[in-house]
N, C-alpha and C positions, 0 to 999 in steps of 0.2 A: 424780465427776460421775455423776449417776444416766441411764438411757436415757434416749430421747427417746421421749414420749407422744403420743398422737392430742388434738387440744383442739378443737373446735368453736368459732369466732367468728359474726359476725353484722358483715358490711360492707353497707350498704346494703340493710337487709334481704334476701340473700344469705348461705345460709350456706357456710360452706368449713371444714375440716378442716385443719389445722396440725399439723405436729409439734413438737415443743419440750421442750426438760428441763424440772425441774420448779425449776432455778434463772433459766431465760428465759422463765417463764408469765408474773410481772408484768413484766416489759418488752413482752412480747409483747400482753401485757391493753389493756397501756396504749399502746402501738403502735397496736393498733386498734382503739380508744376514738380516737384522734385524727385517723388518717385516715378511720374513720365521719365524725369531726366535718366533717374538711374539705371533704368529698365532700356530706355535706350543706349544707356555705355553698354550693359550687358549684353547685351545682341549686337552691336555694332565688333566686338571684340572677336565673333565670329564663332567662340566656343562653344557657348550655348546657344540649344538651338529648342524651339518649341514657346511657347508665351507661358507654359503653365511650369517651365524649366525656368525663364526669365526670370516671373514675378517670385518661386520659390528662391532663389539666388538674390534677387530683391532685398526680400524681407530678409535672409539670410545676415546681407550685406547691412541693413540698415539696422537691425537686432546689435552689429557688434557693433556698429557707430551710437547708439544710443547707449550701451551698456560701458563703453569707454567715455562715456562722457560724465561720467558719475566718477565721482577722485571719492576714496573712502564710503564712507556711510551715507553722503551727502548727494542729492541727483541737483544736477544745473538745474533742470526744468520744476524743481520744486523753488529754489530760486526764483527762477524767471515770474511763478504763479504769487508768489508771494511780493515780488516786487509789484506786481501788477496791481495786486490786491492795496499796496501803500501806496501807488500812484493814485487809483480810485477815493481813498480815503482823502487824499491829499487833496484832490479835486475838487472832495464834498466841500471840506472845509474852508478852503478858500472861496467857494461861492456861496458859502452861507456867509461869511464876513464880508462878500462883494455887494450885500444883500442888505446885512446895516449900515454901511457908509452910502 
């Protein structure tokens, strides 16, 4: 795993500084590409008003979308981590047998 780097984002036009390896940049990219998005429905809606009103309505909003994504005892994203984990494995293997032929 390589260090963790400084990345500059853009939320709400706001910039901030992140750190992150260079294998959680696109998840991180795309983290926030999505909460920009969301933060801009919220304000565009006209209700709320204030950035520190936004991003609480935000996380609000995004707290019950991850918590609905979970069916029973089971979370998607533990899923998703564990698929990940068997695709990597899957990869080794096949390039150590790409390696004796």
């Amino acid at each position: 795993m390589s260090n963790a780097k400084s990345i500059d984002v853009s939320i709400m036009g706001r910039e901030f500084t992140v750190a992150c390896t260079d294998e959680e940049r696109a998840g991180l990219l795309e983290a926030v590409s999505y909460l920009d998005r969301k933060m801009h429905d919220i304000r565009d809606t006209g209700k709320v008003v204030g950035i520190d009103r936004i991003a609480i309505m935000a996380a609000l909003n995004l707290s019950h979308e991850l918590l609905h994504t979970k069916t029973g005892d089971v979370d998607i994203g533990d899923y998703k981590r564990r698929i990940s984990a068997m695709q990597s494995q899957i990869d080794e293997a096949v390039a150590s047998q790409t390696k004796l032929l």
